[in-house]
C-alpha positions, 0 to 999 in steps of 0.5 A: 496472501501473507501480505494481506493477512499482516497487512503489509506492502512489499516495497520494489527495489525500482519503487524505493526512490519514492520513499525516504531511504532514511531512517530504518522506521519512517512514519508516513499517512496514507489517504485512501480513495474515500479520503481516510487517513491511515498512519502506516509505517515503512520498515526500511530495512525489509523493505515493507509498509505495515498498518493497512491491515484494516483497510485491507479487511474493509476494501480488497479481496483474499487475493489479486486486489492492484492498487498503487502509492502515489507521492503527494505534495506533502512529506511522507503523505501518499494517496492510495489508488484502487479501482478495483482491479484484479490482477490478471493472472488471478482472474483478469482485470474484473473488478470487485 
């Protein structure tokens, strides 16, 4: 939950090799489902993406919302993915 309440991504290790390892702060675009594009930051030294606090107010519940960053065909632009899931181990694949 403390990731939603800052509005921030934990970056998986087996996940890095999809963004810049390089510089330490990399600015990126992120296109959400309904088309909006959200500048966000990624923290390569914590291994974080912040800026999706809003987004993260507008569409995802308290706690279990799945979604995924998907590279585009643009430099340092991602899609987001959601389709309303909730993750399993919180209530199951239902969706908001």
């Amino acid at each position: 939950m403390h990731h939603y309440v800052a509005g921030t991504l934990y970056v998986h290790h087996k996940d890095r090799r999809f963004f810049p390892l390089e510089p330490d702060l990399v600015s990126m675009d992120v296109v959400t489902p309904d088309g909006a594009r959200h500048e966000v930051w990624l923290n390569n030294r914590y291994g974080l993406v912040f800026g999706l606090k809003e987004w993260y107010d507008a569409q995802l519940p308290w706690t279990g919302g799945v979604f995924t960053l998907e590279p585009t065909d643009h430099p340092d632009e991602y899609r987001l993915i959601y389709s309303g899931d909730i993750e399993e181990a919180l209530g199951g694949a239902q969706r908001i």
